[in-house]
C-alpha positions in Angstrom: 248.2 213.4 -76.3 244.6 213.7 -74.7 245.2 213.0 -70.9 241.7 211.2 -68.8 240.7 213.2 -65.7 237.4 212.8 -63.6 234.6 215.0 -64.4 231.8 216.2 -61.9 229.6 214.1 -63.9 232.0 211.3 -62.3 233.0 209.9 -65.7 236.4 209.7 -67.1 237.0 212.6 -70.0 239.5 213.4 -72.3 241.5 216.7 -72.3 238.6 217.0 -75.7 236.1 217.0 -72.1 234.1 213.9 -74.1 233.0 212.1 -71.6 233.4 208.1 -71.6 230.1 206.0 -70.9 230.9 202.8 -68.5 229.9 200.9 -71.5 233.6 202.4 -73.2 235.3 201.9 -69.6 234.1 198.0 -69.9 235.4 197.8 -73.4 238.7 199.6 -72.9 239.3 197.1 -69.9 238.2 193.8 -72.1 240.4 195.5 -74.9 243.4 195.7 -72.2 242.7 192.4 -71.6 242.9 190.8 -74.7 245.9 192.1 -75.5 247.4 191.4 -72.5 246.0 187.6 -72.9 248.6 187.9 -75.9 251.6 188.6 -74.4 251.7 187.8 -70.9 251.5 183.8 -71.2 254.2 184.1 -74.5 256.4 185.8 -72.2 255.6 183.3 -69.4 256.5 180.6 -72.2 259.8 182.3 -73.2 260.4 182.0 -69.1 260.2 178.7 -68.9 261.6 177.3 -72.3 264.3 179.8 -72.1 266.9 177.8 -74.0 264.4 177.0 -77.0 263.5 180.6 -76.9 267.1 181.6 -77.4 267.8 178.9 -79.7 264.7 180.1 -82.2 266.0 183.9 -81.9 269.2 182.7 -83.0 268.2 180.7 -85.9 266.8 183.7 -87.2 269.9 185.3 -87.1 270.2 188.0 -84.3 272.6 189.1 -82.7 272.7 188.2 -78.5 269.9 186.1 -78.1 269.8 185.8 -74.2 269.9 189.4 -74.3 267.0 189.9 -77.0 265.3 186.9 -75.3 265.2 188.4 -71.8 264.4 191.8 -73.7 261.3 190.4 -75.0 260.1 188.5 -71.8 260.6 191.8 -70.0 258.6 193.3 -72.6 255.6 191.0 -73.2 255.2 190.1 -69.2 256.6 193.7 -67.7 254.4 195.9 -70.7 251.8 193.1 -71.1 250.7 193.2 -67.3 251.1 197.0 -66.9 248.9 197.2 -69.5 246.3 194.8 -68.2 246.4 196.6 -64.9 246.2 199.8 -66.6 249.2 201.3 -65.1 250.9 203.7 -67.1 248.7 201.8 -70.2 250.2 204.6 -72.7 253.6 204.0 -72.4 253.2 199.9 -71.9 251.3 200.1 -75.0 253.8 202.2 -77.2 256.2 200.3 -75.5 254.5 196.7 -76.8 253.9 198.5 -80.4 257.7 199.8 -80.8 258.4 195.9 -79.9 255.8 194.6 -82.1 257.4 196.4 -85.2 260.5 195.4 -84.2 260.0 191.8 -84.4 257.3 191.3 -86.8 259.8 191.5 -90.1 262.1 189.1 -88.4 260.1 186.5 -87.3 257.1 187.1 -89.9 259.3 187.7 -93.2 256.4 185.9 -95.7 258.3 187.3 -98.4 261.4 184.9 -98.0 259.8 182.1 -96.7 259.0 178.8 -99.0 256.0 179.3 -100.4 254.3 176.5 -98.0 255.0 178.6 -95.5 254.3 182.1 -97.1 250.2 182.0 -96.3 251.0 181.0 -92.9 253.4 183.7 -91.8 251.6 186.7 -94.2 248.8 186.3 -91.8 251.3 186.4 -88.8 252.1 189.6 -90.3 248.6 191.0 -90.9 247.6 189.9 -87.1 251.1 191.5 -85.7 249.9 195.1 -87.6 246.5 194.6 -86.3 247.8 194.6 -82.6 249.6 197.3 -83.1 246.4 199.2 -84.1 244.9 198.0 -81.3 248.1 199.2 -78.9 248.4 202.4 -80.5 244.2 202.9 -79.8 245.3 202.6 -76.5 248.3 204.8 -76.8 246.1 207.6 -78.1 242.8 207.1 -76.0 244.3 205.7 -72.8 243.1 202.8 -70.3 239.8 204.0 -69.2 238.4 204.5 -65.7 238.4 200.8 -64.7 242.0 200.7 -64.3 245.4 202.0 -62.3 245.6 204.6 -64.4 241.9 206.0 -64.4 242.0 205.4 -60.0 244.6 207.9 -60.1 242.7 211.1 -61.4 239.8 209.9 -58.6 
């Protein structure tokens, strides 16, 4: 994985030494924070409707829901704000990714749906793989200078 270290030019570069412009630093942070604007608040949601959280998991049939519902608040507001912050972005981001394909055939299952509801949740679907495109473009590129991450190698 390329690693981000400072650069006498004083911008962040990857272990490829190409250096990134503070236009990319900008757009890795607004990219951190979209993402982030994703998971934090449904996290914060599952927090405080934590009985209607656990009752949806369950209806979908899995297995512990408290436990799967406080492993997916952990997830979406522990990973979603290390990621915003930048801190440790990679792993928050592979983290978020490994629980994006998790639950994206459980809760996004088009193909058994009725078919009023097929359009709906095959674009659930789509959007779910095209987070984890954007997580994993994280994973690989890291969180840019404007962030925890980036402060360190200063």
């Amino acid at each position: 994985m390329a690693t981000l270290a400072p650069s006498h030019s004083g911008f962040a570069v990857n272990s490829d030494s190409v250096p990134l412009s503070p236009a990319q630093n900008a757009l890795a942070l607004i990219g951190r924070v979209l993402l982030a604007w994703l998971f934090v608040p449904a996290g914060w949601g599952k927090i405080t409707g934590f009985a209607g959280t656990v009752g949806y998991i369950a209806s979908k049939g899995v297995p512990f829901p408290e436990v799967c519902a406080a492993l997916a608040i952990a997830a979406e507001v522990g990973l979603g704000l290390a990621l915003l912050v930048g801190l440790k972005a990679r792993w928050a981001a592979i983290g978020l990714a490994l629980f994006v394909v998790v639950i994206t055939p459980i809760f996004h299952n088009y193909w058994a749906m009725p078919e009023a509801q097929q359009m709906m949740q095959k674009q659930a679907f789509n959007k779910n793989l095209a987070i984890m495109g954007g997580l994993l473009v994280v994973a690989a590129f890291g969180a840019g200078a404007l962030s925890v991450d980036g402060r360190k190698r200063d």
